[in-house]
C-alpha positions as CSV (number, residue, x, y, z in Angstrom):
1,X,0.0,0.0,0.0
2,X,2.4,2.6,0.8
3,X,4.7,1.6,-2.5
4,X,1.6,2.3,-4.2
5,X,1.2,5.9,-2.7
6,X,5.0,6.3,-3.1
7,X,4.3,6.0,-6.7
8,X,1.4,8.2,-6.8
9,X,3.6,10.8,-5.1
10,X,6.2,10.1,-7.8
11,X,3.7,10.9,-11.0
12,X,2.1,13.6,-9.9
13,X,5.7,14.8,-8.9
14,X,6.6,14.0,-12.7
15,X,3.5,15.7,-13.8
16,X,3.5,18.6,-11.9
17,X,6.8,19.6,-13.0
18,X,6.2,18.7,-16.7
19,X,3.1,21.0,-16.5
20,X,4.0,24.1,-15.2
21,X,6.4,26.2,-13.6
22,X,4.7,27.9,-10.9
23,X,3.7,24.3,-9.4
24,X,7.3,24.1,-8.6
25,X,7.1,24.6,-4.8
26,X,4.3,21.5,-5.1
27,X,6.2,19.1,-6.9
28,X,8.8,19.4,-4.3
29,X,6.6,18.6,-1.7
30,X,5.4,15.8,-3.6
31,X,8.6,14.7,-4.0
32,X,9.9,14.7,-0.2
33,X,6.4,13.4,0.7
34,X,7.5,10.0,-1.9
35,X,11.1,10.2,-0.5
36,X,9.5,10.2,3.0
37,X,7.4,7.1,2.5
38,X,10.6,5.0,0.9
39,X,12.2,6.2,3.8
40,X,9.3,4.9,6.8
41,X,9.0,1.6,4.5
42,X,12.5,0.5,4.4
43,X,12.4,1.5,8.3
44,X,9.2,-0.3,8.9
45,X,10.8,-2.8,7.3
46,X,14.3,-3.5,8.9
47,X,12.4,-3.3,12.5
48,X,9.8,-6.1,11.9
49,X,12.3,-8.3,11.0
């Protein structure tokens, strides 16, 4: 579930930026927000196991 929402963050991220300039400051944020689930899944991850 969260790769899927990781990969959500990751299109609009790739859309956003192909769309416009002045969403610039958004795709950013989508783009930490992706970075931030990779990060709390590999975390999740390594502590269940």
């Amino acid at each position: 579930m969260l790769w899927a929402i990781c990969a959500l963050f990751l299109a609009l991220w790739l859309v956003s930026m192909a769309v416009s300039v002045t969403l610039g400051g958004f795709a950013h944020l989508l783009l930490i927000a992706a970075i931030a689930v990779i990060l709390f899944r590999v975390w999740q991850t390594k502590t269940t196991t």
